[in-house]
MIFIZA-487003 format. One record per residue (C-alpha): x, y, z; residue in three letters. Coordinates in steps of 0.25 Angstrom, whole numbers. Each point is the difference from the previous one (the first is absolute). Layout:
N
X | Y | Z | Ala
...
end
This chain:
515
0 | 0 | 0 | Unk
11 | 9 | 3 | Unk
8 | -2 | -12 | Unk
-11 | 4 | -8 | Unk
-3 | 12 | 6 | Unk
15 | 2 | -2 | Unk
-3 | -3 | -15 | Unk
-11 | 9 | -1 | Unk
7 | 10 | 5 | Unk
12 | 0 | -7 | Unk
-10 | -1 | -14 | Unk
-7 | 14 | 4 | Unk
13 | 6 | 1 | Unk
5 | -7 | -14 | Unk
-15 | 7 | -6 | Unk
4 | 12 | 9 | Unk
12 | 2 | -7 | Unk
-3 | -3 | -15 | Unk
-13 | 9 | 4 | Unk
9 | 13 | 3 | Unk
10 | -5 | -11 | Unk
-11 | 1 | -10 | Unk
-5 | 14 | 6 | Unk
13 | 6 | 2 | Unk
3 | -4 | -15 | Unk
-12 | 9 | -5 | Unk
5 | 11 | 7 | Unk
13 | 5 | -5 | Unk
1 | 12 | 5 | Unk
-1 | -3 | 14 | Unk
13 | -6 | 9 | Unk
-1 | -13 | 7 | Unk
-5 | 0 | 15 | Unk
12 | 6 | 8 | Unk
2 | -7 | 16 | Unk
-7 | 12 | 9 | Unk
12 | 8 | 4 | Unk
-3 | 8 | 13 | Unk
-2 | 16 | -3 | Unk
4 | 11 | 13 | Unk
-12 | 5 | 3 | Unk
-6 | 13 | -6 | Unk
-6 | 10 | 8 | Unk
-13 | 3 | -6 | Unk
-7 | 13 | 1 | Unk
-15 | -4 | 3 | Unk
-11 | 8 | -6 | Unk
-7 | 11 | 8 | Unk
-10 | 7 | -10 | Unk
-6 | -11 | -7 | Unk
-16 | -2 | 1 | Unk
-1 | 13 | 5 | Unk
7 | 9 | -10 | Unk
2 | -8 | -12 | Unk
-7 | -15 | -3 | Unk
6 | -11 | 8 | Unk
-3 | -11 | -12 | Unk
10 | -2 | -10 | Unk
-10 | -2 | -12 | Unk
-8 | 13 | 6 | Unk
12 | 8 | 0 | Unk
5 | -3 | -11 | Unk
-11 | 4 | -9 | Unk
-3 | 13 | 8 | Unk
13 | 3 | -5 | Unk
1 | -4 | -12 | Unk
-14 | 7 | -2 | Unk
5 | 13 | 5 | Unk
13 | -1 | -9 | Unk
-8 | -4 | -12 | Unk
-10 | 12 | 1 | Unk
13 | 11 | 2 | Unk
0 | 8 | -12 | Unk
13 | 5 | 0 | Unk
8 | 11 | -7 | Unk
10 | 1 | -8 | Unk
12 | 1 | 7 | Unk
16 | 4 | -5 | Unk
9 | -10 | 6 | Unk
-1 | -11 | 10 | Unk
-6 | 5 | 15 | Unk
12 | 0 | 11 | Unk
-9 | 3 | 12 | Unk
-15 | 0 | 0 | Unk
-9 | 4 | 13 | Unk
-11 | -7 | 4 | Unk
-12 | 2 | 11 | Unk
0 | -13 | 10 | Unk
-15 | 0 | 3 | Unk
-10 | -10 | -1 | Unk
-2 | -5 | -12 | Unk
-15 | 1 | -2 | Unk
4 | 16 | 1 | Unk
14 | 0 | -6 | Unk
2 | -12 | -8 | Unk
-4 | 7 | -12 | Unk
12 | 11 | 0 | Unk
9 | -9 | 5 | Unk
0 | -7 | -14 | Unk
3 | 12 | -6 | Unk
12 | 2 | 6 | Unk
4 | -16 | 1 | Unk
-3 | -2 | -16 | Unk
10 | 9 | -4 | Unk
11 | -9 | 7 | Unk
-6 | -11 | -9 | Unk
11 | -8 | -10 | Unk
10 | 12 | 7 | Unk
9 | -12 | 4 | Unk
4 | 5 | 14 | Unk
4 | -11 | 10 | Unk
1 | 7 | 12 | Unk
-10 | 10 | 6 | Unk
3 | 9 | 10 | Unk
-13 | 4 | 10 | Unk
1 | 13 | 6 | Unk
-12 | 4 | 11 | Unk
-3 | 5 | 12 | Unk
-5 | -7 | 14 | Unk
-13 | 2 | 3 | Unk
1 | -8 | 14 | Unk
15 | 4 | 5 | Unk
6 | 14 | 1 | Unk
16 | -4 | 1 | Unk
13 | 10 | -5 | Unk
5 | -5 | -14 | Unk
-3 | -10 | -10 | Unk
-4 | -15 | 2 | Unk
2 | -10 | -8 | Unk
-6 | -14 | 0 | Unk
9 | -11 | 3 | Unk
-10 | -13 | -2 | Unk
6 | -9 | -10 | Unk
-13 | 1 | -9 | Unk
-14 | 4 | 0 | Unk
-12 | -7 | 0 | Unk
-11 | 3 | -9 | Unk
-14 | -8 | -3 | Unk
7 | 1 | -16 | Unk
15 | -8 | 5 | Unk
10 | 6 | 7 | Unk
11 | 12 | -5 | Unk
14 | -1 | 4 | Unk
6 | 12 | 9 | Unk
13 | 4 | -6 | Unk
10 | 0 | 10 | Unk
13 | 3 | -7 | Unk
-5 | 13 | -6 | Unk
-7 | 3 | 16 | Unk
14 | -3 | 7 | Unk
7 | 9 | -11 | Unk
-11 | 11 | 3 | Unk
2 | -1 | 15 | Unk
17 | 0 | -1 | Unk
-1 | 12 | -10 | Unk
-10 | 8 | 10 | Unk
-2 | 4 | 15 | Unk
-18 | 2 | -2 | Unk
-1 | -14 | -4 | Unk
-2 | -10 | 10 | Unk
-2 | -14 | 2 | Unk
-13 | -3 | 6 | Unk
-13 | -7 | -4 | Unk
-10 | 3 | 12 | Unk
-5 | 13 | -7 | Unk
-3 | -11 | -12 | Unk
-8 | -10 | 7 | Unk
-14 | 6 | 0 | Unk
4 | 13 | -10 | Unk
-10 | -2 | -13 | Unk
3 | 12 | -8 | Unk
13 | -10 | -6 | Unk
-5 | -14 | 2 | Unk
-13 | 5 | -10 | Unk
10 | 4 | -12 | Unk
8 | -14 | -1 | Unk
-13 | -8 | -6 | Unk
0 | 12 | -12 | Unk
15 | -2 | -2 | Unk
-3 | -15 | -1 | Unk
-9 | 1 | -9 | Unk
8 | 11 | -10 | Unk
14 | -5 | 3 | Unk
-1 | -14 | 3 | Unk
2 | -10 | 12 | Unk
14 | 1 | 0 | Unk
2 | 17 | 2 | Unk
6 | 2 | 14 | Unk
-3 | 13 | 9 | Unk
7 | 9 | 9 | Unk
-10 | 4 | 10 | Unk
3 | 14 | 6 | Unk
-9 | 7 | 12 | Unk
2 | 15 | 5 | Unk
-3 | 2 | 13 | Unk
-4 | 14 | 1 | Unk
1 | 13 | -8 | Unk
14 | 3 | -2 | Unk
5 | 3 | -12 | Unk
14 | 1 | 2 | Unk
-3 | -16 | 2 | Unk
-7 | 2 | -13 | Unk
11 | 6 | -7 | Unk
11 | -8 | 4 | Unk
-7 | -14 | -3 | Unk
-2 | 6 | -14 | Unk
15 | 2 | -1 | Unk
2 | -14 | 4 | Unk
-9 | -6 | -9 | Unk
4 | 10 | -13 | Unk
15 | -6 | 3 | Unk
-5 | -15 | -1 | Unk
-10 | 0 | -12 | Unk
2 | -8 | -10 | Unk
-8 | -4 | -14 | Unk
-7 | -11 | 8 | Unk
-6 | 8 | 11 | Unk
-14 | 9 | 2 | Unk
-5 | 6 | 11 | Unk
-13 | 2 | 4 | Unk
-4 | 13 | 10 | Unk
-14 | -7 | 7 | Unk
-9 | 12 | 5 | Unk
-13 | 5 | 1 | Unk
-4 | 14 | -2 | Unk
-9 | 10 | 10 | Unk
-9 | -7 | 11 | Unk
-14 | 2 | 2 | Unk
-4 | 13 | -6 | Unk
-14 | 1 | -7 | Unk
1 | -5 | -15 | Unk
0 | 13 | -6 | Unk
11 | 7 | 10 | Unk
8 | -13 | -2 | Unk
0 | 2 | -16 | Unk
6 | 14 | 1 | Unk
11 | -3 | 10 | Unk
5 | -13 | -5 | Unk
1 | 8 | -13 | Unk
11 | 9 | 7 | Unk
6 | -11 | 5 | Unk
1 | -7 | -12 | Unk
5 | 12 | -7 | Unk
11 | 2 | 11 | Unk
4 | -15 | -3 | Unk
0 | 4 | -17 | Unk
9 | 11 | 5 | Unk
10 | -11 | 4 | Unk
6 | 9 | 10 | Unk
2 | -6 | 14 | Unk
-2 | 13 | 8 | Unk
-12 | 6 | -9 | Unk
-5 | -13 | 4 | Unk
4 | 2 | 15 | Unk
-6 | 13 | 1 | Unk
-13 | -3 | -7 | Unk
-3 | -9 | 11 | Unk
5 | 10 | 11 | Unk
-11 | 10 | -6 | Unk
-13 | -7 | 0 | Unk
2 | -12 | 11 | Unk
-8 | 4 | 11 | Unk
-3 | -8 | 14 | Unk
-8 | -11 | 2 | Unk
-12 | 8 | 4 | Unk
-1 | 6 | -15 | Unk
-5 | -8 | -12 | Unk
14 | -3 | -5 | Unk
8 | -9 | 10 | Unk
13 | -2 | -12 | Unk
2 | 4 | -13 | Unk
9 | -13 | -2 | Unk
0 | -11 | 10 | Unk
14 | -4 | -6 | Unk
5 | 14 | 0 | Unk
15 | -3 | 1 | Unk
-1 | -12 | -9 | Unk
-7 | 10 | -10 | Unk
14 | 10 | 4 | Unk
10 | -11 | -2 | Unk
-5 | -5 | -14 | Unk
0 | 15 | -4 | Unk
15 | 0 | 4 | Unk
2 | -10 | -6 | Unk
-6 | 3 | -13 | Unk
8 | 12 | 1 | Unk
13 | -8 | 2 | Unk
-3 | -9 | -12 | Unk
-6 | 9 | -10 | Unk
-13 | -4 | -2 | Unk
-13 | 7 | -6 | Unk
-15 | -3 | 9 | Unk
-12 | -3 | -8 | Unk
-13 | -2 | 8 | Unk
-9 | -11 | -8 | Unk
-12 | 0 | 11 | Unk
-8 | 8 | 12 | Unk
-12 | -4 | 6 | Unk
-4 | -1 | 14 | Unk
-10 | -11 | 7 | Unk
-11 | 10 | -1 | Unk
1 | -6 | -15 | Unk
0 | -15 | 5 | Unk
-14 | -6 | -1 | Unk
0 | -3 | 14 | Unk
5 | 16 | 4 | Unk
-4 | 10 | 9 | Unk
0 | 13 | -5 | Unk
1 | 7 | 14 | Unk
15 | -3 | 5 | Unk
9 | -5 | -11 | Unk
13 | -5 | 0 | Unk
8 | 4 | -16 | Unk
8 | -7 | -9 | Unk
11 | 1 | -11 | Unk
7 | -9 | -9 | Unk
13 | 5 | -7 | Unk
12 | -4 | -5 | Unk
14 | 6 | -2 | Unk
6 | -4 | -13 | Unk
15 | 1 | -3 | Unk
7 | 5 | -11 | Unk
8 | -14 | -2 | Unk
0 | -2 | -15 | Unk
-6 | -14 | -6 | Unk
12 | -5 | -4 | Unk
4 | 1 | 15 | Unk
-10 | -5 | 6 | Unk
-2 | -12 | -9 | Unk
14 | -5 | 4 | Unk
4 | -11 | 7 | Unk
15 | -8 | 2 | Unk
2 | -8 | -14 | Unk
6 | -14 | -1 | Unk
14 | -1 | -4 | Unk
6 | -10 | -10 | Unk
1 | -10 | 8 | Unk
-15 | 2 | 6 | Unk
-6 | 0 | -11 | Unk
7 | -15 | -5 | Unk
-5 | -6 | 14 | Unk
-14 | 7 | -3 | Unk
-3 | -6 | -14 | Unk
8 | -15 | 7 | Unk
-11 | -1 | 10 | Unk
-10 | 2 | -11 | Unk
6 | -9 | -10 | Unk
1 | -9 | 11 | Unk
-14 | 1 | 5 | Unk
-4 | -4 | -13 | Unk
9 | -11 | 0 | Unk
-5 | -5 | 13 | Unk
-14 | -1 | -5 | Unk
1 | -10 | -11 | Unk
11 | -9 | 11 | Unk
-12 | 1 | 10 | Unk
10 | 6 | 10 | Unk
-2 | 11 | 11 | Unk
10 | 10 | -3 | Unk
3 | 11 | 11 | Unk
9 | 11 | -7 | Unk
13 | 2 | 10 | Unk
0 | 14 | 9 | Unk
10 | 7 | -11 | Unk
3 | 15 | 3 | Unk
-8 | 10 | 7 | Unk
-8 | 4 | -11 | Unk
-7 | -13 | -1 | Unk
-4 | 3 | 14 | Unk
-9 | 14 | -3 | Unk
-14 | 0 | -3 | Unk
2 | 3 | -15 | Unk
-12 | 1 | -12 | Unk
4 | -10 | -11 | Unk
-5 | -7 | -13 | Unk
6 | -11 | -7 | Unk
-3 | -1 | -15 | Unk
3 | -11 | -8 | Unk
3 | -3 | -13 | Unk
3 | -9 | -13 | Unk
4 | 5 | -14 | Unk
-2 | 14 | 5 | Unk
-14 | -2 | 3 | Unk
-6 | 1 | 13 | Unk
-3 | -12 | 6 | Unk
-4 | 5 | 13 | Unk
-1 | 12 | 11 | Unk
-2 | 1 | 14 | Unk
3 | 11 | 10 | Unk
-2 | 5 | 13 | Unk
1 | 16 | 6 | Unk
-2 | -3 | 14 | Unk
5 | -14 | 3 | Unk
-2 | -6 | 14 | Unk
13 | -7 | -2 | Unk
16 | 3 | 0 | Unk
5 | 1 | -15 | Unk
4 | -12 | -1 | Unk
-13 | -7 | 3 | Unk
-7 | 9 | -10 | Unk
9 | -2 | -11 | Unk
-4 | -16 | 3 | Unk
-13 | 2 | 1 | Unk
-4 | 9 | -11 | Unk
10 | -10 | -10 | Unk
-8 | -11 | 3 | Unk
-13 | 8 | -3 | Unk
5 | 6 | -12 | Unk
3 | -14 | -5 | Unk
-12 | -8 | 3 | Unk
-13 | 11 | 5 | Unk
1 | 12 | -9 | Unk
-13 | -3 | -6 | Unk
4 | 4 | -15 | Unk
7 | -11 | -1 | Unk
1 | -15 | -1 | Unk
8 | -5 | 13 | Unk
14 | -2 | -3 | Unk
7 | -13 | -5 | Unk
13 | -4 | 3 | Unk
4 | -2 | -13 | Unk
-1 | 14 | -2 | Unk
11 | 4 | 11 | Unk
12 | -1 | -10 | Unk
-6 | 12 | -8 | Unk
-5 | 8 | 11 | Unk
5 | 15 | 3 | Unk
-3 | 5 | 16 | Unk
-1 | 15 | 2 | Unk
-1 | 5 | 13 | Unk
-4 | 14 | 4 | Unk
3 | 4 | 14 | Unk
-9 | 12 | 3 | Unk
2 | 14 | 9 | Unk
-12 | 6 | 8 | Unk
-10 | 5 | -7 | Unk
-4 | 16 | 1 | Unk
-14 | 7 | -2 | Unk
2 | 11 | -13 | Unk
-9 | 11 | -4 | Unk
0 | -5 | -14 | Unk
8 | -4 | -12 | Unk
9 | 11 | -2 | Unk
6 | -7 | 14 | Unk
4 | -13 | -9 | Unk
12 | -2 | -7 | Unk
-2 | -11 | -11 | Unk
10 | -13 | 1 | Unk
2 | 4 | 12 | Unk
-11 | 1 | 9 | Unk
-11 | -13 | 1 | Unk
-14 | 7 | 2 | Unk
-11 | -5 | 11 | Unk
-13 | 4 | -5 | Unk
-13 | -1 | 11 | Unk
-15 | 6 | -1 | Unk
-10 | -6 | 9 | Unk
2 | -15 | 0 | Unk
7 | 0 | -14 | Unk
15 | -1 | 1 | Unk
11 | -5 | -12 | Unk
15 | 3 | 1 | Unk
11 | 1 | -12 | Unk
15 | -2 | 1 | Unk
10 | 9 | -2 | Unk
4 | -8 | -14 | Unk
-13 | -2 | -4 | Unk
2 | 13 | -6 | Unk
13 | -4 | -8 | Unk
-4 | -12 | -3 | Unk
-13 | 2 | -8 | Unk
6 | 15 | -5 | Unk
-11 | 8 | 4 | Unk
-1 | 14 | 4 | Unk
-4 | 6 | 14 | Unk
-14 | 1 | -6 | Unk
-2 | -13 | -5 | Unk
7 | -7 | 14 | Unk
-11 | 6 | 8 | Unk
-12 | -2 | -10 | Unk
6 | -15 | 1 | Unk
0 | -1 | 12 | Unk
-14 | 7 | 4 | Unk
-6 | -10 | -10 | Unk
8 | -11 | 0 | Unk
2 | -3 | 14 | Unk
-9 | 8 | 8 | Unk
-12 | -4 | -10 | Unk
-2 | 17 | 1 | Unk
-2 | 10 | -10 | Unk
12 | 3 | -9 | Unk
0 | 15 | 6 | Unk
-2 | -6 | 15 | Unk
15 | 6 | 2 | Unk
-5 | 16 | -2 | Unk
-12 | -3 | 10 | Unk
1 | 7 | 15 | Unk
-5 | -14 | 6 | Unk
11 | -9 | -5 | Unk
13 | 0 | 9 | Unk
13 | -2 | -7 | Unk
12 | -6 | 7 | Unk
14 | -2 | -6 | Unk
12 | -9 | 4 | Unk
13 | -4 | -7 | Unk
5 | -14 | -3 | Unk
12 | -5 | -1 | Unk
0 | -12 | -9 | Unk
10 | -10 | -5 | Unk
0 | -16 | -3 | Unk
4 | -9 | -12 | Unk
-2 | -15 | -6 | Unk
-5 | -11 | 7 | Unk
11 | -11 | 1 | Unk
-2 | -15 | 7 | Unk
end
């Protein structure tokens, strides 16, 4: 009886095993099951504002803000936004200009972004910045960036290590769903509190942050505008406050609050709850050279829910940077030898396939390691014979080079999957792409040079930089085809105020297949 048990056993484990064979067999692009390996613990920032000022569900989170982005008509704007303010209320009242401000981050490519506010439960000296390993959100989790926080903190005496005035402070915590949902999963935040009105505290965190920007990092001034004046009061002076932020002039700024802040017992209680944070972004906007644009103002009057009576104003604006496209749409390129080992672990990908064998590309150098947009195309006689690309890949370089190698080969639906007695004439071309940035239009785009993302409403189609080249066409004629031809739009869809352009470069290289 026992032996047979013994027998049984052992022929479930056999099945088991052919079982997970078989399955891991049909999914290529997955690695085998690694032993768990124990991971230090993280320390993870829990929610505080969820269910009560924005919708603790994922699913109904996520399509209140996906409605409110959808239903943002944006302007045009000149350049990419460096630095957008925000108001941090409720969403049901403030949801709507938040978009505003949040849209224009959209395909901007930023990794990190730097949260400036002000505590509305603490009152301390300086600046204090979170020091939780991540944060929670009902959408996943966000990084905190530490390295650029302890570079922040060494290169200033205002900042300070300290997460208490974090733990229940919403006016952050409701921004990092928003910058989930327009810069992706992966984007890491600086979170930065003022305790109290000091602007010499404003000034200096400016300084610090101006001398550690870089082309991956925005920042995002999270404030409302005047407290509880009646609706009509609150339009005219959140109409000089915004004007004083237009000015982009820290001290106009300062002492239009000074002039109509009154005490509690008046209608007004603040003018801007984040004052300071408001001061520093205008600093800092001063320090970096940018231009403010406002793209919304309303105030939960206009909610459907709102009362008219006592009011509470918002604002959503964006201060663009006079970085050129070609700067901005840069990233590190591969080297001779990085380009060799990306086109081997796509021909060996391939290779792999038709020998039924898991192949897991080696680490290789740094590069391979980033979080780069990429399409493999293949072809034979100079034809193509497949194309598959990613621009926001959840997976390092190397990984996405294999995974869009094998889709390219045996899922682009325009062609038959591929045989293996095709590899000994088969050309792989791989485009390793920058960030994308938002244009104001197609003066912006430089042909052979620039690959053009094209969205309106739900319709979206994308062209490679050699498109261009390739088929001989004019700036004209690349856009009509791309309007028609891959977004299924008009041909003219490219001069219409409602479709967004994005450009990226591409650094492509590859060569003949060989066994």
């Amino acid at each position: 009886m026992v032996a047979a048990i013994i027998l049984a056993a052992a022929l479930a484990l056999v099945a088991f095993g052919v079982f997970f064979d078989i399955l891991h067999r049909q999914m290529p692009s997955q690695g085998r099951l690694a032993a768990a390996v124990p991971q230090p613990p993280v320390d993870v920032r829990p929610v505080a504002a969820a269910g009560s000022y924005y919708p603790a569900s994922a699913q109904e989170l996520g399509a209140a803000i996906d409605g409110y982005l959808s239903a943002a008509e944006m302007p045009k704007t000149e350049g990419r936004p460096k630095m957008i303010l925000s108001p941090h209320a409720g969403y049901a009242y403030s949801g709507s200009v938040a978009a505003y401000s949040f849209r224009s981050l959209a395909g901007s490519g930023y990794r990190r972004a730097v949260l400036i506010g002000t505590s509305h439960r603490q009152l301390f000296d300086g600046v204090a910045v979170d020091t939780h390993d991540a944060w929670e959100t009902p959408l996943g989790t966000v990084a905190v960036d530490h390295s650029f926080i302890d570079d922040l903190v060494s290169s200033s005496d205002v900042v300070e290590y300290d997460a208490s005035p974090h733990e229940q402070e919403h006016s952050l915590e409701v921004m990092v769903p928003f910058l989930i949902k327009t810069l992706g999963p992966d984007v890491k935040i600086v979170p930065l509190l003022f305790g109290n009105d000091d602007g010499v505290a404003a000034e200096k965190l400016a300084q610090a942050l101006a001398a550690l920007d870089d082309q991956q990092t925005v920042f995002v001034i999270s404030s409302d505008l005047s407290h509880y004046p009646p609706y009509d009061q609150a339009r005219g002076l959140d109409e000089d406050t915004i004007a004083s932020i237009l000015a982009n002039d820290p001290q106009q700024f300062a002492a239009r609050i000074r002039k109509d802040t009154v005490s509690e017992a008046g209608p007004v209680v603040t003018l801007a709850c984040a004052r300071t944070a408001i001061e520093s972004g205008l600093f800092l906007s001063e320090a970096l050279g940018l231009k403010p644009q406002l793209f919304k103002y309303a105030n939960s009057g206009d909610a459907a829910s709102g009362d008219k009576g006592q009011v509470v104003g918002y604002a959503a604006a964006a201060f663009v940077g006079p970085v050129s496209v070609p700067e901005a749409a840069a990233g590190r390129e591969l080297g001779a030898t990085e380009q060799r080992q990306a086109i081997e672990i796509a021909r060996q990908t391939l290779r792999s396939a038709f020998e039924n064998e898991n192949y897991v590309p080696p680490p290789g150098a740094a590069i391979f390691g980033e979080k780069r947009g990429v399409f493999v195309t293949l072809k034979k006689e100079g034809q193509l014979r497949g194309c598959i690309g990613v621009f926001d890949p959840d997976e390092p370089l190397s990984a996405a080079i294999r995974s869009m190698a094998w889709a390219a080969a045996f899922k682009d639906s325009r062609f038959q999957p591929l045989q293996k007695n095709e590899l000994p004439d088969l050309e792989i071309e791989v485009s390793v792409l920058s960030p994308m940035v938002k244009v104001s239009g197609a003066s912006a785009i430089e042909l052979g040079r620039h690959g053009v993302y094209l969205r309106q409403g739900s319709k979206s189609g994308v062209f490679l930089p050699q498109v261009a080249t390739e088929q001989n066409w004019d700036k004209e004629t690349f856009l009509s085809e791309l309007c028609l031809e891959k977004a299924g739009l008009d041909r003219g869809c490219w001069q219409d105020s409602r479709t967004d352009i994005f450009v990226f470069t591409a650094q492509v290289f590859g060569g003949s297949y060989s066994i």
